[in-house]
N, C-alpha and C positions, 0 to 999 in steps of 0.2 A: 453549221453553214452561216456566214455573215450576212447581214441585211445590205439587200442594194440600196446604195446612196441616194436619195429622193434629190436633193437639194446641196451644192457645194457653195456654202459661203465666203464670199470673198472679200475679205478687207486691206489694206495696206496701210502699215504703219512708218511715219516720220517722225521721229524724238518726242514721241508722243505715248511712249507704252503705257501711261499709267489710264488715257484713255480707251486704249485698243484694248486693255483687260475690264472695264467698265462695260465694255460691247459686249466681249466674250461672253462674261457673266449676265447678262440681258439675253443674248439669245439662247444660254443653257437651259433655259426653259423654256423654252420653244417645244410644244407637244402636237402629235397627228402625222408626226416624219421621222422620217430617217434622214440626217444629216450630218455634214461637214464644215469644220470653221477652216477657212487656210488665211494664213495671215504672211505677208509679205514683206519681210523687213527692209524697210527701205535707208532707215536709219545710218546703219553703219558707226554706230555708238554700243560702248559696250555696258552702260547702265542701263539700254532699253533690250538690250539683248540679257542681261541680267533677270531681269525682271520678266519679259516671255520666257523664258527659262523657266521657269516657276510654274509655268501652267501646267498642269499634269491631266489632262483629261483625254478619253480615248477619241471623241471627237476633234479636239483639234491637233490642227498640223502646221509650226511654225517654219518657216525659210528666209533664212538671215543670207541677203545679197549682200555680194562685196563691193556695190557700189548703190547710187541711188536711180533704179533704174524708171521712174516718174511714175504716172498714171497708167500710161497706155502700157508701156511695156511691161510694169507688175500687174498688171491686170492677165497681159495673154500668159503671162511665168502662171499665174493662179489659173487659168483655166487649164493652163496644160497640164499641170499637178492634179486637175482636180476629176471626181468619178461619179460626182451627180449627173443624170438627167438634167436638171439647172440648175444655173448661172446665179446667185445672186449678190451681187457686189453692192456692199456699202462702206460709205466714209467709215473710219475709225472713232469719228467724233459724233455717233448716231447711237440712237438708246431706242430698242422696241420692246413697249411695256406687255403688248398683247402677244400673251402665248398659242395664240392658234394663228397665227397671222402668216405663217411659212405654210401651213396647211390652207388656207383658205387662197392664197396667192397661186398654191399648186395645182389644188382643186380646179380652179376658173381655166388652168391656162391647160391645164387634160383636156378642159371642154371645149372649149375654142382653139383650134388647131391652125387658125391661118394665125393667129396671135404670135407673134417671137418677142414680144417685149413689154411687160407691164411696169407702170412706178405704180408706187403709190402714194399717198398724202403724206408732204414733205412738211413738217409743221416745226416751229420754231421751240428749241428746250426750255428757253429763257423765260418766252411769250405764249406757253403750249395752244395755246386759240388762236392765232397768227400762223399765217403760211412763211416759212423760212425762204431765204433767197436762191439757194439751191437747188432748184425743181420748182417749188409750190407744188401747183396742182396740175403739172405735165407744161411741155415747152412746146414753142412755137419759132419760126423764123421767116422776115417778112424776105423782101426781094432783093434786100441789101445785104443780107448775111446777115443782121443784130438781131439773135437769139431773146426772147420774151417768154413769160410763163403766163396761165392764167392763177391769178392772186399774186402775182409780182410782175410790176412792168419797171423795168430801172430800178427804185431804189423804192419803190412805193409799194408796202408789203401789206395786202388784204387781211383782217379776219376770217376766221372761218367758220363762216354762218348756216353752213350748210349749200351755196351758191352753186357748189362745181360735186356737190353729192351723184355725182352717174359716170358711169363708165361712158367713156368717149375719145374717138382718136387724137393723137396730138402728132405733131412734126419728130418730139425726139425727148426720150427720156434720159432724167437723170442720174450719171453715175454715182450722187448721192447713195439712190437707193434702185438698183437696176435690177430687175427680174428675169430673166432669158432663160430661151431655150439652148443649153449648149450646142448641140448638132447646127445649129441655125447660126449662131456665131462662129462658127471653125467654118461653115459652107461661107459664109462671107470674108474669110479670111483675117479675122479677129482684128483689132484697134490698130487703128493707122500708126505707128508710132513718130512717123514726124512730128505730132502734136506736143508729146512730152506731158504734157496735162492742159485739158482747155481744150473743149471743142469738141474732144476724142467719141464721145457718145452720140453725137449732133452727127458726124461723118459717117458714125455706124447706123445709126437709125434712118438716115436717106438711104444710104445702101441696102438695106435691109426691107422700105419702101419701093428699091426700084426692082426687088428681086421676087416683091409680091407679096411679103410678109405686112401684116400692120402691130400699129404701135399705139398701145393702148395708155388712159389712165386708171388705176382700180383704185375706187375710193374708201372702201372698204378695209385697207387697213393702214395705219397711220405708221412713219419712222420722227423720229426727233432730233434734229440736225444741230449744235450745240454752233456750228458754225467758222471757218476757213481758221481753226486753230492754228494748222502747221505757217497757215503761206501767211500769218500776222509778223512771223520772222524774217520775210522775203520778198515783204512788199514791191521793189524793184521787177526782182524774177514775175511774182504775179502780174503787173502791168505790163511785163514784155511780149509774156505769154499769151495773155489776153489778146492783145492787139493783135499781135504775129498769126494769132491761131484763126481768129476768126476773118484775116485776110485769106487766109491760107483756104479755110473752108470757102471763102465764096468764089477764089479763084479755082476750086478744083470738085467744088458739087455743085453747082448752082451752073441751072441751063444758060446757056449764053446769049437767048431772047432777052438775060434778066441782064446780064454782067457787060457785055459790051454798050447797049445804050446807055445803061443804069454807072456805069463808071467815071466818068465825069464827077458825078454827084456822090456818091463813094466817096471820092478822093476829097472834095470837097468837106465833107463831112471829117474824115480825118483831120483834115487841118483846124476845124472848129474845135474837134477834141482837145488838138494841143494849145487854141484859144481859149480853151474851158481849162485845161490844168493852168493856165496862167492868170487866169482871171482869178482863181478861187487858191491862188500861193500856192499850189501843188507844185511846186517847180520840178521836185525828186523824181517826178515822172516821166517829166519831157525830153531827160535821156533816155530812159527805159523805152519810150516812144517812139523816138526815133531811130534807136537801135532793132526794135522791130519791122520799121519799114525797111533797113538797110538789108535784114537777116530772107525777110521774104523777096525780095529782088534778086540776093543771091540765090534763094534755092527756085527762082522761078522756072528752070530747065526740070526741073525736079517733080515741081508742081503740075506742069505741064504734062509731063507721062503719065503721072496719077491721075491727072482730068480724060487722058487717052481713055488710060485702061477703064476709069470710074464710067464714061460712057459709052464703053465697046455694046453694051445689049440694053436696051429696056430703057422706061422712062421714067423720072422720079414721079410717081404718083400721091406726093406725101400732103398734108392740108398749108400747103403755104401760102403765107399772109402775101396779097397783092402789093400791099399797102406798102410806106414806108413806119415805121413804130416810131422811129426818132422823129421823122418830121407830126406825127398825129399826137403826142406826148409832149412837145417842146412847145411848137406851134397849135395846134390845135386843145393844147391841153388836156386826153384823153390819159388822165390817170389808174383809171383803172380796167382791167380786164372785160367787163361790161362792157364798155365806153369803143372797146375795137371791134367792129362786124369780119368775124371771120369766115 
């Protein structure tokens, strides 16, 4: 008789296999579970399919797409392959030293059953005492849609002193290193794939708050995030994405107490963005930029039925920041985590 799958591990790989086999061999030691690696090829190169080829082990299970199908949509390809109880999706470019760390993750979330999503401590590979920019230590998003974590606000990345040591809810965890209950992702109807990558986790963890579920941080065990390998090749696409995505989310989750007053100054802020890549010679951005706002105007018909359906029942009950984080970080000077009363 085969052991039921505790745990389906989910990664996706970008012309990257030589670090998607670095993971592999980090979580094969992984003890106190029964589990699965699936790994998603995104590549469509045949020296990284060369190279996963090579793995031979009864746990994992590789799927070479004929295309690159992003974030969100490899992610639901892996959950629907996949036969764990949970979810646990992490980047390719992520190392966990602790062998009980799939177990202790499982552990908490048997016992708390309103739970559908734990991270845990996102910590830099580079700087292993620093919170990575990734997650850190669980996200947040104020009333303007810009996403923040505690131990990284913008580009100011905290040690880790012990500060954010307790479990406690956040707005939306990291596909970094995302911990779910499968049932509870398939009831929500798995990752928006408008997004492509960016955002994708932020969309599902509202939904996931307004369905009653919460979202926790567990401190308790550490991932090691080496940091945005693939998109250092694509910096373009990542700027478009960024922008595009996080309009995209505030036009289609965010109550409209927040979006219709609050837009104005939105938009305003945009344009300071493209004052900020000009001030600082970013020039290569300021198409990527504006190609985003072009992209989200076209799909606003689009946007709009997802905002329908996103609030046919319920309300988002999620811990979101009143505040504005851009104006209290710029203006106000609130660098760090502390420094914001949430």
């Amino acid at each position: 008789m085969k052991n039921k799958i505790d745990i389906s591990i989910i990664t996706l790989n970008y012309q990257e296999a030589v670090l998607t086999k670095l993971l592999i061999e980090s979580l094969l030691a992984s003890e106190g579970v029964y589990y699965e690696i699936i790994v998603i090829d995104n590549s469509c190169k045949e020296k990284d399919k060369l190279l996963l080829s090579t793995i031979k082990h009864k746990n994992v299970h590789v799927f070479f797409m004929s295309e690159n199908l992003g974030c969100a949509r490899g992610y639901n390809t892996g959950i629907g392959k996949a036969r764990g109880e949970y979810i646990f999706i992490l980047n390719n470019d992520t190392v966990i030293k602790d062998k009980m760390a799939l177990f202790k993750m499982k552990q908490f979330m048997d016992i708390h059953k309103s739970v559908a999503v734990i991270q845990p401590k996102i910590k830099s590979f580079k700087n292993p005492t620093y919170y990575e920019y990734a997650g850190a230590a669980g996200g947040y998003i104020d009333v303007l849609g810009y996403p923040f974590c505690r131990g990284r606000i913008f580009n100011i990345l905290e040690e880790d002193r012990g500060q954010y040591n307790n479990v406690t809810e956040i707005t939306w965890a990291s596909t970094c290193a995302f911990f779910a209950k499968k049932s509870v992702l398939e009831r929500a109807g798995l990752f928006d794939p408008i997004y492509f990558a960016y955002a994708e986790e932020v969309d599902m963890c509202l939904k996931l708050w307004k369905m009653g579920y919460r979202v926790l941080f567990f401190p308790d065990t550490t991932v090691y995030h080496k940091g945005e390998v693939s998109w250092k090749k694509v910096r373009g696409r990542k700027t478009f994405l960024i922008h595009r995505n996080h309009l995209i989310l505030y036009f289609k989750c965010l109550p409209l107490k927040y979006v219709l007053p609050l837009l104005p100054y939105r938009i305003f802020l945009e344009f300071l963005s493209i004052i900020f890549y000009i001030f600082n010679k970013s020039i290569l951005h300021i198409i990527p930029v504006g190609f985003s706002y072009l992209a989200v105007v076209v799909l606003l018909p689009k946007i709009i039925t997802k905002r329908l359906k996103f609030f046919q029942s319920g309300i988002i009950n999620a811990p979101l920041y009143k505040g504005s984080i851009v104006f209290d970080y710029f203006v106000k000077k609130k660098k760090l985590f502390s420094d914001v009363n949430i």
